[in-house]
C-alpha positions in Angstrom: 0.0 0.0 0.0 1.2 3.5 -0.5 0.2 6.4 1.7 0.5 10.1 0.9 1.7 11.8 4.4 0.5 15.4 5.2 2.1 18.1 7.3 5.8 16.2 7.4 9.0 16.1 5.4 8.4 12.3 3.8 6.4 12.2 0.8 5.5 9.0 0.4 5.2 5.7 2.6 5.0 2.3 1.0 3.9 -0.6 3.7 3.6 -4.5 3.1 1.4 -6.6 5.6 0.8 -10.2 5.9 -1.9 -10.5 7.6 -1.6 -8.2 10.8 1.9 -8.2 10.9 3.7 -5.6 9.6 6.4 -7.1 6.8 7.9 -3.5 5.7 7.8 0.1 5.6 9.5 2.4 3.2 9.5 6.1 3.6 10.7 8.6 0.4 11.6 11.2 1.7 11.8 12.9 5.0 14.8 12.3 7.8 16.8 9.4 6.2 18.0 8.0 9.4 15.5 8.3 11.6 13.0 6.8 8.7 15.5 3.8 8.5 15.5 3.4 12.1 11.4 3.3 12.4 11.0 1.0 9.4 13.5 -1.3 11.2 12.3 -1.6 14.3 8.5 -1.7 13.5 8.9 -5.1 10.8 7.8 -8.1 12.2 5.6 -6.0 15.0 1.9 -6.3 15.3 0.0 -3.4 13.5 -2.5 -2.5 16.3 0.7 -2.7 18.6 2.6 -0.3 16.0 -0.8 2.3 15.5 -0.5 2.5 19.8 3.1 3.3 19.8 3.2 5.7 17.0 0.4 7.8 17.1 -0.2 11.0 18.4 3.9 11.9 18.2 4.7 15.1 17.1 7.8 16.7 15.5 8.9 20.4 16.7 5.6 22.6 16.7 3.7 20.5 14.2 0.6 18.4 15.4 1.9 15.4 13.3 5.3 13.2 12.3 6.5 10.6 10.5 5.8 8.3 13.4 2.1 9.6 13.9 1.6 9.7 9.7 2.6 6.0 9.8 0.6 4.9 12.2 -2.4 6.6 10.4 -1.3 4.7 7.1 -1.7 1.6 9.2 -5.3 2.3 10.2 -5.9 2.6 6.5 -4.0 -0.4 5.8 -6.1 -2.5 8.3 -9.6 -0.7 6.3 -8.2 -2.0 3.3 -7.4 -5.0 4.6 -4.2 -4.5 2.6 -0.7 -4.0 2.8 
Protein backbone atom coordinates (compact mmCIF):
# COMPACT_ATOMS: atom_id res chain seq x y z
CA UNK A 1 0.00 0.00 0.00
CA UNK A 2 1.18 3.51 -0.53
CA UNK A 3 0.16 6.38 1.74
CA UNK A 4 0.51 10.14 0.86
CA UNK A 5 1.70 11.78 4.45
CA UNK A 6 0.47 15.39 5.20
CA UNK A 7 2.07 18.15 7.28
CA UNK A 8 5.80 16.19 7.36
CA UNK A 9 8.99 16.10 5.44
CA UNK A 10 8.44 12.34 3.78
CA UNK A 11 6.37 12.19 0.81
CA UNK A 12 5.52 9.03 0.44
CA UNK A 13 5.21 5.67 2.56
CA UNK A 14 4.98 2.25 1.01
CA UNK A 15 3.86 -0.58 3.74
CA UNK A 16 3.65 -4.52 3.10
CA UNK A 17 1.44 -6.56 5.58
CA UNK A 18 0.80 -10.20 5.92
CA UNK A 19 -1.91 -10.53 7.60
CA UNK A 20 -1.63 -8.17 10.79
CA UNK A 21 1.85 -8.19 10.94
CA UNK A 22 3.73 -5.62 9.62
CA UNK A 23 6.43 -7.11 6.76
CA UNK A 24 7.91 -3.53 5.73
CA UNK A 25 7.77 0.09 5.62
CA UNK A 26 9.54 2.40 3.16
CA UNK A 27 9.54 6.11 3.61
CA UNK A 28 10.66 8.61 0.35
CA UNK A 29 11.58 11.23 1.73
CA UNK A 30 11.83 12.93 4.97
CA UNK A 31 14.82 12.31 7.83
CA UNK A 32 16.81 9.38 6.20
CA UNK A 33 18.02 8.05 9.37
CA UNK A 34 15.50 8.29 11.61
CA UNK A 35 13.00 6.82 8.73
CA UNK A 36 15.53 3.79 8.50
CA UNK A 37 15.52 3.36 12.14
CA UNK A 38 11.39 3.35 12.38
CA UNK A 39 10.98 1.02 9.44
CA UNK A 40 13.52 -1.32 11.23
CA UNK A 41 12.27 -1.63 14.33
CA UNK A 42 8.48 -1.75 13.46
CA UNK A 43 8.91 -5.15 10.82
CA UNK A 44 7.81 -8.12 12.20
CA UNK A 45 5.58 -5.97 14.95
CA UNK A 46 1.89 -6.30 15.34
CA UNK A 47 0.04 -3.43 13.45
CA UNK A 48 -2.46 -2.49 16.35
CA UNK A 49 0.66 -2.68 18.61
CA UNK A 50 2.59 -0.30 15.98
CA UNK A 51 -0.82 2.28 15.50
CA UNK A 52 -0.49 2.49 19.77
CA UNK A 53 3.07 3.26 19.82
CA UNK A 54 3.22 5.67 16.99
CA UNK A 55 0.38 7.76 17.06
CA UNK A 56 -0.22 10.97 18.38
CA UNK A 57 3.91 11.85 18.23
CA UNK A 58 4.68 15.06 17.10
CA UNK A 59 7.77 16.67 15.54
CA UNK A 60 8.93 20.39 16.66
CA UNK A 61 5.55 22.56 16.74
CA UNK A 62 3.72 20.49 14.16
CA UNK A 63 0.56 18.42 15.40
CA UNK A 64 1.89 15.41 13.34
CA UNK A 65 5.28 13.20 12.28
CA UNK A 66 6.55 10.62 10.49
CA UNK A 67 5.85 8.30 13.37
CA UNK A 68 2.12 9.65 13.87
CA UNK A 69 1.60 9.67 9.66
CA UNK A 70 2.60 6.00 9.77
CA UNK A 71 0.57 4.92 12.22
CA UNK A 72 -2.42 6.55 10.36
CA UNK A 73 -1.32 4.75 7.07
CA UNK A 74 -1.71 1.59 9.19
CA UNK A 75 -5.34 2.27 10.21
CA UNK A 76 -5.92 2.58 6.50
CA UNK A 77 -4.02 -0.35 5.78
CA UNK A 78 -6.07 -2.49 8.32
CA UNK A 79 -9.59 -0.70 6.32
CA UNK A 80 -8.22 -2.00 3.31
CA UNK A 81 -7.43 -5.01 4.61
CA UNK A 82 -4.23 -4.49 2.55
CA UNK A 83 -0.71 -4.02 2.77
Amino acid sequence: MEYIPHGVCSRSIHIELDGDTIESVTFIGGCNGNAKGISSLIRGMNVDEAISRLGGITCGDRRTSCPDQLARALVEAKKLGTG
